[in-house]
C-alpha positions in Angstrom: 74.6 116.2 124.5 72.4 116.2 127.5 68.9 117.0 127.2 68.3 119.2 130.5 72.1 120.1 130.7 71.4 122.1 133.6 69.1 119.7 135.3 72.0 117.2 135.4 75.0 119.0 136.1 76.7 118.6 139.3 76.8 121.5 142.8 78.9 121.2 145.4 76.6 120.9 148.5 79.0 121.4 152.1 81.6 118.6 150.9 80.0 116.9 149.0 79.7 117.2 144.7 76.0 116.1 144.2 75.8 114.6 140.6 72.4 116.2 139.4 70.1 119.7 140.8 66.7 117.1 142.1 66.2 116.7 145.8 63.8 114.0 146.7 62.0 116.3 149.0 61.0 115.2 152.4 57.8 113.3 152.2 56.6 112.0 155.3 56.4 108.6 156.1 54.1 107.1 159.1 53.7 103.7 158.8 56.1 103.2 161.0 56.4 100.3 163.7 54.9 101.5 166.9 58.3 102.7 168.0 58.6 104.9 165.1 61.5 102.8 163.9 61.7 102.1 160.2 60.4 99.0 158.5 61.7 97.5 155.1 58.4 98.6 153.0 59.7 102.4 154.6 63.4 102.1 153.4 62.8 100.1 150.1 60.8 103.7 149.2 64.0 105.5 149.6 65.9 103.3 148.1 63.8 103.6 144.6 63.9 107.1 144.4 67.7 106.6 145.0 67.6 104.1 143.0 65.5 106.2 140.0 68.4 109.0 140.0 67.7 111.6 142.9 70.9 113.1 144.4 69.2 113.9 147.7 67.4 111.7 149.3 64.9 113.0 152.4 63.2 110.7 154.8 61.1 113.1 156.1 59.8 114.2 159.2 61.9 112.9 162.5 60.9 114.0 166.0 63.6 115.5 167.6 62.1 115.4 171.5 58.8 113.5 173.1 59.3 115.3 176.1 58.2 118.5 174.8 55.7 117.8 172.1 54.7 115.5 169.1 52.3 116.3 166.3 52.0 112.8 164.7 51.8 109.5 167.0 54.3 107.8 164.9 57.6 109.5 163.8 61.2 108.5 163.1 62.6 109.3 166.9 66.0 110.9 166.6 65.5 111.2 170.7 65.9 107.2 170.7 69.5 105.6 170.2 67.1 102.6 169.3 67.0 104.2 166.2 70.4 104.0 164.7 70.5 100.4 163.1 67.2 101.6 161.1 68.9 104.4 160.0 72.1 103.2 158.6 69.9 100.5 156.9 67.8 103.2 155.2 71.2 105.6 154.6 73.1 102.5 153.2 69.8 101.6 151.1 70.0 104.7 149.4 73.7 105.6 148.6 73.7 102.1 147.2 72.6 104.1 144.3 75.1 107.4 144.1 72.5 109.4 146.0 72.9 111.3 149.7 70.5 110.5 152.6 68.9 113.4 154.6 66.1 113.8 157.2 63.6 116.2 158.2 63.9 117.6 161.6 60.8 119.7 163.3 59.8 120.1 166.4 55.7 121.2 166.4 55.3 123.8 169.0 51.8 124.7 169.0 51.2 121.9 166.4 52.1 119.9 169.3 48.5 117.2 169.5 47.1 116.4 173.0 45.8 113.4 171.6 49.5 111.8 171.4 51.5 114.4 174.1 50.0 115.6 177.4 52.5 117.9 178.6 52.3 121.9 177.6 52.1 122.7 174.2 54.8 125.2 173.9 54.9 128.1 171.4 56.5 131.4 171.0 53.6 133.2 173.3 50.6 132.6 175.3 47.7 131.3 173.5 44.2 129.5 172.5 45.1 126.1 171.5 43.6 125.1 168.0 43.3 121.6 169.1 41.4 122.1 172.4 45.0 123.3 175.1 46.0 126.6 175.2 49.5 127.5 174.1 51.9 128.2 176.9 54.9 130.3 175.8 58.2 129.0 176.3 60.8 129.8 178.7 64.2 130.5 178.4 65.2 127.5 180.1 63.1 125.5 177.9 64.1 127.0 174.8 67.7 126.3 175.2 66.9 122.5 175.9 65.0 122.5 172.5 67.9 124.0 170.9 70.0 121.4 172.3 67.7 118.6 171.3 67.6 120.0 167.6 71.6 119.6 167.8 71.3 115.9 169.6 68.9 115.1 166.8 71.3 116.2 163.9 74.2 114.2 166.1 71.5 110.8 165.9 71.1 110.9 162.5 75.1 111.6 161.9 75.9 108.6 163.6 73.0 106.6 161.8 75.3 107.2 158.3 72.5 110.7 157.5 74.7 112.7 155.0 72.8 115.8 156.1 70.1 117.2 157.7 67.3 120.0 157.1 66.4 121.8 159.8 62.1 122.6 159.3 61.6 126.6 159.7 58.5 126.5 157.7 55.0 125.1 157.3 54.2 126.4 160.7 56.0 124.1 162.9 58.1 126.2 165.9 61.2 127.9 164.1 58.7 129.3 161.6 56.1 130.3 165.0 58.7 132.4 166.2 59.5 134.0 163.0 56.0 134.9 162.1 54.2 137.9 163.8 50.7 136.1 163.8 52.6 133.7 166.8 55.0 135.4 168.5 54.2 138.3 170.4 57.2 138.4 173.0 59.1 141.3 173.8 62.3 139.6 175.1 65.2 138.3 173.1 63.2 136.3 170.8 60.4 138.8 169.7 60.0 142.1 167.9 62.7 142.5 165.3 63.6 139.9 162.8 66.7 139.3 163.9 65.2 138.5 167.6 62.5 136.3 166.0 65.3 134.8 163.8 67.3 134.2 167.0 66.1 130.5 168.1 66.7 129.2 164.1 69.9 130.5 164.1 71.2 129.1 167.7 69.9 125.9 166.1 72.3 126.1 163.3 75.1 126.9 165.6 74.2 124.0 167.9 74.4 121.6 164.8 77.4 122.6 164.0 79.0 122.6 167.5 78.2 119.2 167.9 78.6 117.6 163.7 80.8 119.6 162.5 81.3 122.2 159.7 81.5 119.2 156.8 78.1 118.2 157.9 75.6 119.7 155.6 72.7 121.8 157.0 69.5 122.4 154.9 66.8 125.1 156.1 63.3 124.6 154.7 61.5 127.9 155.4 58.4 129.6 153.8 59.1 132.1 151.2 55.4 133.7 152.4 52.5 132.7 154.8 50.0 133.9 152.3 48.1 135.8 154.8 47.2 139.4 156.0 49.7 140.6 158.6 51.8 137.3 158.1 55.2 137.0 156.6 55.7 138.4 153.8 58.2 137.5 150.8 60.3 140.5 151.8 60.6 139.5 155.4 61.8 136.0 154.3 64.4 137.4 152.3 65.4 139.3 155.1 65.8 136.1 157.1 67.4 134.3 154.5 69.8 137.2 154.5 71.1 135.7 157.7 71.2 132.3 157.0 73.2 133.0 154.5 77.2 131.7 154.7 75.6 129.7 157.8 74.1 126.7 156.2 74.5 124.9 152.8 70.8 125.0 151.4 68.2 126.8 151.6 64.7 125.5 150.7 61.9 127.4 149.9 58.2 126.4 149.8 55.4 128.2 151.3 52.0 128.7 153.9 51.7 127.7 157.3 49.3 125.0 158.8 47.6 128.3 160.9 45.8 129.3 158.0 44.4 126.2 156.0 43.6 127.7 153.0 47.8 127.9 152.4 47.8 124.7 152.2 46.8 124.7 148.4 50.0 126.5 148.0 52.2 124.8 150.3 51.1 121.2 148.3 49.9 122.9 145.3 47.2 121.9 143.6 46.2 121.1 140.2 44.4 124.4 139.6 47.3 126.8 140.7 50.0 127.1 137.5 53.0 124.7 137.7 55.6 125.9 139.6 53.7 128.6 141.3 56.0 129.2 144.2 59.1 129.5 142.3 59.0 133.2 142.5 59.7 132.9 145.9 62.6 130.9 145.9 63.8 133.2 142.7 63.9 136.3 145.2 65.7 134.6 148.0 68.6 133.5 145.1 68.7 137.0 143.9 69.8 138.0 147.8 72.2 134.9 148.2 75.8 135.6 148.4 76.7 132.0 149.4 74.2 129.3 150.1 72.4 127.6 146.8 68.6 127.5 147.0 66.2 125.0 146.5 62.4 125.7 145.1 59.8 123.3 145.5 56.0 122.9 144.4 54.5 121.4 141.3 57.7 120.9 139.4 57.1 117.4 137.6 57.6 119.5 133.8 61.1 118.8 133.0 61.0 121.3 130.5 60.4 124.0 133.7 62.8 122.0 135.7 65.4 122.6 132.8 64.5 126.6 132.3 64.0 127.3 135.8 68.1 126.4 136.8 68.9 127.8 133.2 67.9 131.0 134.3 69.2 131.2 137.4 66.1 131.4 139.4 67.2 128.6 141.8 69.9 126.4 141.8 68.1 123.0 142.5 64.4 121.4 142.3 62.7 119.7 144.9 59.8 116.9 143.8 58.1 115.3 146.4 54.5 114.1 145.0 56.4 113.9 141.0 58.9 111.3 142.2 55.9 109.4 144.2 54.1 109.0 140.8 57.5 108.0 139.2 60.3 107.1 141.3 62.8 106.7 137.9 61.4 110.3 136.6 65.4 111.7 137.2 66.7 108.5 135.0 64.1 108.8 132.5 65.0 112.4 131.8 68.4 111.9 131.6 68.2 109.2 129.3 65.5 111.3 127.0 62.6 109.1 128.0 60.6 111.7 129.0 57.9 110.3 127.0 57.5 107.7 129.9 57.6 109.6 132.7 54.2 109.4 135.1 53.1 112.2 136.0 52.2 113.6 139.0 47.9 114.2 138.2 48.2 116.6 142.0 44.7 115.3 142.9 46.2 115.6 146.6 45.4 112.4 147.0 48.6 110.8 148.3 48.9 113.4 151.2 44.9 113.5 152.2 45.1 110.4 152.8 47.4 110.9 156.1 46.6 115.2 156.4 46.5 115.1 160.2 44.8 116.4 162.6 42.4 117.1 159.6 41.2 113.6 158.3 39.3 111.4 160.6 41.2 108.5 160.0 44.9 108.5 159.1 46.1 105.6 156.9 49.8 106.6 157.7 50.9 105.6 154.6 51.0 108.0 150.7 49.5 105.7 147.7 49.7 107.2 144.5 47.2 106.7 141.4 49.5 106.3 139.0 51.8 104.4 140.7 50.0 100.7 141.5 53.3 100.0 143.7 53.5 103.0 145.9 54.0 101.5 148.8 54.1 98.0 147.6 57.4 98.1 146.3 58.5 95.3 147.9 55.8 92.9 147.1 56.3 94.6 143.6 60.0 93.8 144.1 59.4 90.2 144.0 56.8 90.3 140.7 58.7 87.9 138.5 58.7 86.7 134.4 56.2 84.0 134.1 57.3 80.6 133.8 54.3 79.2 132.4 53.1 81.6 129.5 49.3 81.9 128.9 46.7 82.9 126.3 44.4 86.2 128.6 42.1 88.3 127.0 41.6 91.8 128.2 38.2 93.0 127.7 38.6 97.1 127.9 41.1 99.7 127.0 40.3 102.0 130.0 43.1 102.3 132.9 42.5 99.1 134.0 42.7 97.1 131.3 45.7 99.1 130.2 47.9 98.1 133.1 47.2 94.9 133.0 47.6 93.7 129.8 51.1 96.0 129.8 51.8 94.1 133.0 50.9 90.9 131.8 52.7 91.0 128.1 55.6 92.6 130.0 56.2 89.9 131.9 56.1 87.2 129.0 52.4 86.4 128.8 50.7 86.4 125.3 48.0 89.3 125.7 45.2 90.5 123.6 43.4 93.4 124.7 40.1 93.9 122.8 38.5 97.2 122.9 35.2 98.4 121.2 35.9 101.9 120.3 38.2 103.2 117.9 40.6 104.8 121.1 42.2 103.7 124.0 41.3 105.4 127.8 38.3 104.4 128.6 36.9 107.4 130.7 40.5 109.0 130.9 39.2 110.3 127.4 37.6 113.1 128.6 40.4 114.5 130.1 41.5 116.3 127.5 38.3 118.6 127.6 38.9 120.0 130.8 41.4 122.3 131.2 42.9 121.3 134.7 43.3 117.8 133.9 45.8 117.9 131.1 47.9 116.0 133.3 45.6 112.8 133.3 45.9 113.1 129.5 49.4 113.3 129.7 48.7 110.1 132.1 46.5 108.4 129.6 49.2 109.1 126.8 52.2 107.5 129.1 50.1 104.1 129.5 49.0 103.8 125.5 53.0 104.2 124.9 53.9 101.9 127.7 50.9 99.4 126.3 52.1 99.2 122.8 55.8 98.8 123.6 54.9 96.1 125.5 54.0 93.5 122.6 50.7 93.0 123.9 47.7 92.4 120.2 45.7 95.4 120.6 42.8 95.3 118.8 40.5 98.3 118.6 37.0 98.8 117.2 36.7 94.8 118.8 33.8 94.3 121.1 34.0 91.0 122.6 31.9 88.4 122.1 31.7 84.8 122.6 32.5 83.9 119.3 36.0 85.6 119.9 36.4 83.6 123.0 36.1 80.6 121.8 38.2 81.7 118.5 40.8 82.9 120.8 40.7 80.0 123.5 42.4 82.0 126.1 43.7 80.6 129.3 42.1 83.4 131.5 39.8 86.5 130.8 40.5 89.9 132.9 37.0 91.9 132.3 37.9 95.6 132.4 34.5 97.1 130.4 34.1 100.1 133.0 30.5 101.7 133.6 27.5 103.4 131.9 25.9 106.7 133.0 23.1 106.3 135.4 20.1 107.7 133.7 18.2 110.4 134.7 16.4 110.6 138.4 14.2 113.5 137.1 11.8 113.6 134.7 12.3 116.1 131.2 8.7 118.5 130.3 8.5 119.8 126.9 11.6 120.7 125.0 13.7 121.0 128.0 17.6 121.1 127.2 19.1 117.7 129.1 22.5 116.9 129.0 24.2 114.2 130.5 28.1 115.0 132.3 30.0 113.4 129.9 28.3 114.9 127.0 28.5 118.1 128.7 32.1 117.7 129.3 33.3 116.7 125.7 31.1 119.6 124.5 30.5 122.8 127.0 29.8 124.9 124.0 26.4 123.1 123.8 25.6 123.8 126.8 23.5 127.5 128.1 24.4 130.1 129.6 22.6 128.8 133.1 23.3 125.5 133.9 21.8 123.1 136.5 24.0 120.7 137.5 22.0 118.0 139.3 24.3 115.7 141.0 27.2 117.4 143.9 29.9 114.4 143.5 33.7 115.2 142.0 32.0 114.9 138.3 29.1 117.3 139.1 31.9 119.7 140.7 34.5 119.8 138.6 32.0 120.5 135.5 30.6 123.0 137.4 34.1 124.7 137.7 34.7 123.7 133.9 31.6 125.8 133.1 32.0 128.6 135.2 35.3 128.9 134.2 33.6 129.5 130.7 31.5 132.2 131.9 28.5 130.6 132.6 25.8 130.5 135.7 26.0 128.0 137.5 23.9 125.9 139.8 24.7 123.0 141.6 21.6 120.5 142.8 22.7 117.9 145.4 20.9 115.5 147.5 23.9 115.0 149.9 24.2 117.7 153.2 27.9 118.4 151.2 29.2 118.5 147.8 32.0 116.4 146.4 32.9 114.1 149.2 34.0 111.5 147.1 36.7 113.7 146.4 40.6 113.7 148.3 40.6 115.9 151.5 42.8 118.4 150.3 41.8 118.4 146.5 38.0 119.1 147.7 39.3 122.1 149.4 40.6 123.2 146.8 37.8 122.4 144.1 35.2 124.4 146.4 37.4 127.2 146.7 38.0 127.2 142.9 34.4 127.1 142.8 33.7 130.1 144.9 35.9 132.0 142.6 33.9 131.7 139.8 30.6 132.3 141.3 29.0 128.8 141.1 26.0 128.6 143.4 25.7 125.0 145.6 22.5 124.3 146.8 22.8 120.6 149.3 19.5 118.5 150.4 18.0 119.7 146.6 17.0 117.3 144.8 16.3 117.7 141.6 13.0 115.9 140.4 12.1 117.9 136.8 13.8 119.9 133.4 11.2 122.0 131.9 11.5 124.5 129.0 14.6 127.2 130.8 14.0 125.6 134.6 14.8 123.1 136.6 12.6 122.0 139.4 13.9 121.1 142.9 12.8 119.5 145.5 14.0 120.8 148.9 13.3 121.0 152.9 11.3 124.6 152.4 9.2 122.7 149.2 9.6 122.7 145.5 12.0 125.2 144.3 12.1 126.1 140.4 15.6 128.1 139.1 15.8 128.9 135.7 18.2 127.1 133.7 18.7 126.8 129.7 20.1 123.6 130.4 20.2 120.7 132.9 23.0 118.2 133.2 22.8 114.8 134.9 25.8 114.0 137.3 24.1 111.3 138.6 26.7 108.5 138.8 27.4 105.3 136.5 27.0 101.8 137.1 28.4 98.8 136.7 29.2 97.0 133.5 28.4 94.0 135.7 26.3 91.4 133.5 28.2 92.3 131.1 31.5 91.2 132.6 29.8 88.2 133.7 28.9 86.7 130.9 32.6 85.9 130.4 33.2 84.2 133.5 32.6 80.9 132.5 33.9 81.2 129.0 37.7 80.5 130.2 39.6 78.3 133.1 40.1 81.8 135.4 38.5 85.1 135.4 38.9 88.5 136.7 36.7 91.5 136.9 38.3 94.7 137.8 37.7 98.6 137.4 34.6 100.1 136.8 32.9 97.5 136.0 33.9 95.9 139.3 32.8 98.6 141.4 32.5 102.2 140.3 35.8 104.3 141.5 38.7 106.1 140.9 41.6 105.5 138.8 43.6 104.6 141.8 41.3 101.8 142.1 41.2 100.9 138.4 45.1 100.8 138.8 46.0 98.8 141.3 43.5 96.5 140.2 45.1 96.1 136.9 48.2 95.7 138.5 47.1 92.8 140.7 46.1 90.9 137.7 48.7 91.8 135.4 51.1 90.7 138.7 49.5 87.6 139.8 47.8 85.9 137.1 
């Protein structure tokens, strides 16, 4: 009997009989060649969530007409016959695997970028541009040639071997402008009512079909809410849904728009709003469905909510977008009861940050994953082979680092020890399990000891290394993984003054007072503060810097500060704090010394290298390798893929 019964039974989608309820949702993808064709490193990430047990497929964003506006400088052209050989390689890539291909198709509207497009940026009305051109509302003319170009775009991707297509009415872009009342403010056929503000979207559908055909599935993405005063609302959306439904074959429902930032924590939730948090929207759009199934989406990686969420009839499939970037096999795990070794999506927003245009200064164009050392390397990683020449390598630290590469090694036929000098594996990842909103990065932590000990590697705790086990052990190469110590103290401590530092604070907030000064405004200072004040306690945050936590993932430091504003912590940037006395701290600042009581005073002041430490093994064996922490002090995306280059490559 199957686990998640409902999670893998089949739905009839248009013609076709999908053979499980999970929807690789459309991530985009921007690393494109400068034509916006596709390149093999694009498909050979659709082909491994096809090949890891998705039934849907999405490739994401495609630009369905240049002539009339573009948000991103690359995207997939659907406007280009050029484009048709990439496609059928990516659509033929991913039904390899029993899976159906879909893309994305948007048009931006007053998300339109002058940076990349200099004619008008269109929208439903008249308008200050947001990125420097006002909006210019669209005439009818114009509107029916974007209407057509939707349908020419659905007709590209149908000859390119696309199974389906969803049609964007969300997030913002132009279907969703003229829907919401915070954009359109025409009085002709297109404004005032719902069903005139509804109009465009549904002349889209028609034009689809017109030209593909009624056994060519048609997906609408729309937001269930915009999360905003005198926005749409969850009952207008089901109103809207109301008419889509019958007309198309999904409907997909996520939330926010790109007009009001702040959504986005919702739209790509983040790891301090519940799992699933948007599910009640999609649940109220089912309840009004006669015909068309719906899809939710947002923070869905539990398989245990996946399972209850179709159980009870609250949606009829689940889209993961970020979950299957952190574990492209996640559907084949589950249905083989591995759940166990699923990776877990930590949503540190990290992956989509990285490329959050116009908002980041420097796009990468590409979504890298901590978990996941071979997001977007899977085809290097695709030619990582057994060893043919076995070797002795000592691993010097059971942190994330060391972790993946002595799994990665062992795993592919070298004989590993990993040596670590406490009694546990994790290394930092420890502490996790102190703070409520990183459970997931326990769960993480949990996945890699599993995945280590399966692998056959000799793990040997309570085992500091020394150079008497070197030359016991006489292995072939060392990998140094010993991670960092806490920078001490900048300030000085008077009398009996209460001085924690942040990992002792985080394994044990109880010890702390009821005022806290945190001196240090990086992600650990931050998120400590938030661990505190969720607790109850006053809070103060000390930092040198002009801003707090920029170390931190575009989108996950918007959220952290606003998480922090809710709970009443206090940030105080260019203080520095220089003394702890008895219930004070003392901080220096631009007006002068500054003292603000506090019962106790953390230090978030950084760690260092292990460095000498790790050096003193370089010479003890033929190669060497020093990675993580004690490297360079960073993240665990860095610890990561720095395990996985050794465990890979040695």
């Amino acid at each position: 009997m199957k686990k998640y019964p409902h999670l893998f039974s089949p739905i009839k989608v248009g013609p076709y009989t999908l053979k499980n309820r999970i929807e690789a949702a459309p991530v985009n993808i921007s690393n494109l060649t400068q034509d916006g064709y596709l390149t093999p490193e694009n498909i050979a990430i659709f082909e491994g969530k096809a090949r890891g047990g998705a039934a849907i497929v999405n490739m994401g964003e495609c630009r369905i007409d240049l002539k009339t506006g573009i948000s991103h400088k690359l995207c997939i052209p659907l406007d280009d016959p050029e484009v048709l050989p990439y496609l059928h390689a990516a659509s033929d890539a991913i039904k390899k695997y029993n899976a159906f291909s879909a893309v994305e198709l948007i048009h931006p509207g007053t998300r339109s970028n002058p940076e990349y497009y200099d004619g008008p940026i269109w929208g439903p009305s008249d308008g200050p541009g947001h990125l420097g051109k006002d909006y210019v509302a669209l005439d009818q003319e114009t509107i029916d040639y974007i209407v057509d170009c939707f349908g020419n775009a659905a007709e590209m991707a149908k000859l390119g071997g696309v199974d389906m297509v969803m049609i964007h009415a969300g997030h913002g872009w132009l279907l969703h402008q003229f829907l919401s009342p915070l954009n359109n403010r025409r009085t002709d056929k297109y404004g005032g009512c719902l069903e005139n503000r509804a109009r465009i979207t549904l002349e889209v559908i028609e034009n689809i079909r017109k030209k593909c055909g009624p056994d060519f599935p048609i997906e609408v993405r729309m937001s269930g809410t915009e999360i905003v005063e005198g926005g749409l609302t969850l009952e207008d959306q089901v109103e809207f849904a109301k008419l889509l439904d019958g007309k198309v074959d999904l409907i997909h429902v996520t939330s926010g728009t790109f007009h009001v930032p702040s959504t986005n924590q919702h739209m790509i939730p983040n790891g301090f709003l519940p799992e699933g948090c948007n599910v009640y929207l999609a649940e109220a759009v089912k309840k009004a469905m006669n015909h068309t199934p719906v899809v939710t989406v947002g923070a869905l990686g539990n398989p245990e909510l996946m399972e209850e969420i179709l159980a009870q009839g609250r949606a009829d499939m689940v889209a993961l977008g970020r979950p299957l970037l952190a574990d492209p096999d996640l559907p084949n795990k589950l249905k083989a009861g591995r759940e166990d070794e699923v990776y877990p999506c930590l949503r540190c927003m990290a992956c989509i940050s990285e490329s959050f245009v116009p908002y980041v200064k420097y796009p990468s164009r590409i979504r890298r994953c901590p978990v996941n050392p071979t997001a977007y390397k899977e085809v290097p990683a695709s030619r990582v082979t057994q060893t043919k020449q076995p070797k002795r390598v000592l691993v010097i630290g059971g942190g994330p680092a060391g972790m993946e590469a002595a799994t990665v090694l062992s795993e592919r036929g070298h004989r590993v020890i990993l040596c670590e000098k406490d009694g546990e594996l994790g290394g930092a990842l420890r502490h996790a399990k102190d703070v409520p909103f990183k459970k997931k990065v326990d769960q993480f932590m949990h996945v890699m000891i599993r995945r280590l000990e399966r692998s056959g590697a000799d793990i040997r705790l309570n085992t500091p290394a020394t150079a008497e086990l070197v030359k016991k052990e006489t292995p072939d190469v060392i990998v140094a993984a010993m991670g960092a110590k806490p920078k001490k103290p900048a300030f000085s401590k008077e009398g009996a003054a209460h001085v924690m530092m942040a990992l002792e604070a985080i394994a044990h907030p109880e010890q702390t007072g009821e005022t806290v000064v945190i001196a240090g405004g990086g992600l650990v200072g931050c998120e400590l503060a938030l661990q505190l004040g969720q607790m109850g306690k006053k809070v103060t945050i000390a930092s040198r810097k002009k801003e707090v936590c920029r170390d931190a993932a575009f989108l996950y430091r918007e959220g952290l500060l606003m998480e922090l504003e809710k709970v009443g912590v206090t940030i105080l940037n260019e203080a520095e704090c220089v003394a702890a006395r008895d219930n004070a701290a003392v901080l220096k600042t631009a007006d002068g010394e500054q003292t603000i009581p506090a019962d106790t005073v953390i230090a978030a002041t950084g760690f260092a290298p292990l460095d000498e430490e790790a050096e003193a093994f370089r010479e003890l064996a033929y190669d060497f390798w020093k990675i993580g922490d004690c490297f360079q002090v960073r993240k665990i995306f860095n610890a990561m893929r720095e395990g996985y280059n050794a465990g890979a490559h040695i």
